[in-house]
N, C-alpha and C positions, 0 to 999 in steps of 0.2 A: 174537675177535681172535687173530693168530697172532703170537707173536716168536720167529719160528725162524731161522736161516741170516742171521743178521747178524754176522757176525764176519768182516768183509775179508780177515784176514792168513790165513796158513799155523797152522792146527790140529797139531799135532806130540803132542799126548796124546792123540789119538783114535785111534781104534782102528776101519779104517786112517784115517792121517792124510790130511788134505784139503788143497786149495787154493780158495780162492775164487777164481770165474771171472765175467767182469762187472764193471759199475760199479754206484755207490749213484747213485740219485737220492732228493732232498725230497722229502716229499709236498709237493701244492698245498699255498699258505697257506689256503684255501676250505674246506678237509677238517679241519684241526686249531681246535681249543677251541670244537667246536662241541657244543651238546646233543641230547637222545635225540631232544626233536621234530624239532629239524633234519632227522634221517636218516629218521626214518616219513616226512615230508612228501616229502623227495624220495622215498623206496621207494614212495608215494602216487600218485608225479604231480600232487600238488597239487588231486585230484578229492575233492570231499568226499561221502562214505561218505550214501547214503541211507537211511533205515529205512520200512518195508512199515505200521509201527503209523499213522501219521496219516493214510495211504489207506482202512488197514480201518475205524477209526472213521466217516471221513468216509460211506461208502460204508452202514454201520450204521447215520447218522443220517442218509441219504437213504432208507433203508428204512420207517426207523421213521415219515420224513411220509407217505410214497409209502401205512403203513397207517393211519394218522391219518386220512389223506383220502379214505380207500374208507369205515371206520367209520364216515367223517362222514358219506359221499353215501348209503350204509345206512340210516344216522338219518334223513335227511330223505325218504328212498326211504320207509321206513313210516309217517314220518308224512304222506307223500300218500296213502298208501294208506288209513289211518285214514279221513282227510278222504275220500275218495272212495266207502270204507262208508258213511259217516256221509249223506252226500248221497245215496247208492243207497235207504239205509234211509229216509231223510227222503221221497224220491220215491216209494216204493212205500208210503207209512201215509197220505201224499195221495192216491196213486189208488185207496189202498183206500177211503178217505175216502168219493171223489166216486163209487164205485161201488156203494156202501153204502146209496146213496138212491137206486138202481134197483131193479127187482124182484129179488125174495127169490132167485131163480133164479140170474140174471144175476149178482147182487153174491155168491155161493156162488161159484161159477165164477172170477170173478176173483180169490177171496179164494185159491179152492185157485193158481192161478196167479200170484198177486203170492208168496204162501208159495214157491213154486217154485223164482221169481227169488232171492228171498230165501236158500233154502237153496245154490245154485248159488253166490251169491254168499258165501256166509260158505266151502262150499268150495273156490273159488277167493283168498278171503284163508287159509285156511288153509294150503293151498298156496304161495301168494306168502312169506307169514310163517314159514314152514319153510327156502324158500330165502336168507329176510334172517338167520335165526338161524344157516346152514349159513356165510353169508358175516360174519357176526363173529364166529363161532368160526374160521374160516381166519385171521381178521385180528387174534385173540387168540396163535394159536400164532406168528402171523409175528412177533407184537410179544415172544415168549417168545424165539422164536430169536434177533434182534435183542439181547435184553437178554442174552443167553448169550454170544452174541459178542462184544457191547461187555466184558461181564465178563472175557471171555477176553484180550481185546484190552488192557485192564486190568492184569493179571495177566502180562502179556507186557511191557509198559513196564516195569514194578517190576523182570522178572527183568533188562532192558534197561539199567535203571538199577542196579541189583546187580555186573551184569557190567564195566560201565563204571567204576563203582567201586573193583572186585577190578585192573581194568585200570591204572587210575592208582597204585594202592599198589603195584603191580609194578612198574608204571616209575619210580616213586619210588625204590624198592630196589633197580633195578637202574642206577641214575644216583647212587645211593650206591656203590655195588659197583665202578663204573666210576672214582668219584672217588679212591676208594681205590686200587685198582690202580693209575691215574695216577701218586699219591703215593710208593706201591710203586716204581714205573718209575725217578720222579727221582731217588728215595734210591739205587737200584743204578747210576742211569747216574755220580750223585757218588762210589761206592766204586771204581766202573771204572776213574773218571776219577783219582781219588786211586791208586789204584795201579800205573795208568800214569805215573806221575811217575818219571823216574829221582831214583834215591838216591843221595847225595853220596859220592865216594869215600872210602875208609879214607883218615887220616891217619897215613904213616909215618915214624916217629922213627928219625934212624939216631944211632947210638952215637958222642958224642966221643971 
């Protein structure tokens, strides 16, 4: 705030002496006994201030389904694959079975052959099963990254709500500060005023 260059009349103790030039006007009645929010809101524009924290969250915990549901379709991805050894293996000990009561020749031959399938197939689970254990360890570290952000994200409110805190105790103090000076204001504009009073003249006694 500025209280400078109010004084109307002709200055004659300054050094050089002055003249006021112009007129006073009021302030608006709109502008006076108002408080600190008053003035942010309008400095504002009446737009209220958005924060970036309840997007990242949100955006964290679409992560975190998005890897929930790959984990899941994983899990069920091996255990078809379980179930679809388990049926290979079931198929191939029947036809080793019914091969087993042909000639000694012939059920040799198949045997080395059903073994074949057999070995083929546990290589390709082991194969398959290498890329299920590759895609939940991807889907472990996504859920690491996820819980580091959320943490962060965390950790960012707190200082958010810190700040805002520090914020209100400032404008508290400075809506004290301001109250005070006010007080200040009216006590000097009364000594002003008080000394602007003319003072009665001498009374003179003249001599019988």
């Amino acid at each position: 705030m500025e209280f400078t260059k109010t004084e109307p009349a002709i200055v004659k103790g300054a050094a050089p002496p002055y003249a006021r030039r112009g007129s006073f006007y009021s302030l608006e009645p709109y502008k006076t006994d108002q408080n600190v929010n008053y003035y942010f809101d309008r400095a504002n524009g009446l737009m209220p201030i958005r924060s970036s924290i309840p997007e990242a969250i949100k955006n964290s915990a679409t992560n975190a389904e998005a890897a929930a549901a790959s984990s899941k379709q994983a899990e069920t991805s091996a255990e078809q694959a379980v179930v679809s050894a388990r049926n290979a293996a079931q198929s191939a000990i029947d036809a080793t079975t019914r091969l087993f009561r042909l000639s000694l020749a012939a059920a040799g031959a198949l045997v080395i052959a059903a073994f074949g399938i057999l070995i083929a197939l546990v290589v390709g689970l082991h194969q398959y099963f290498g890329q299920i254990e590759a895609n939940v360890q991807a889907a472990q570290s996504l859920i690491g990254t996820i819980t580091t952000a959320a943490d962060q994200a965390k950790a960012d409110a707190a200082r958010a709500i810190a700040a805002e805190e520090e914020l209100r105790r400032e404008l508290e103090t400075a809506k004290a500060q301001m109250d005070a000076t006010r007080t200040q204001l009216l006590s000097i504009g009364q000594e002003v005023g008080r000394l602007r009073k003319p003072s009665s003249p001498p009374t003179i006694q003249t001599p019988k």
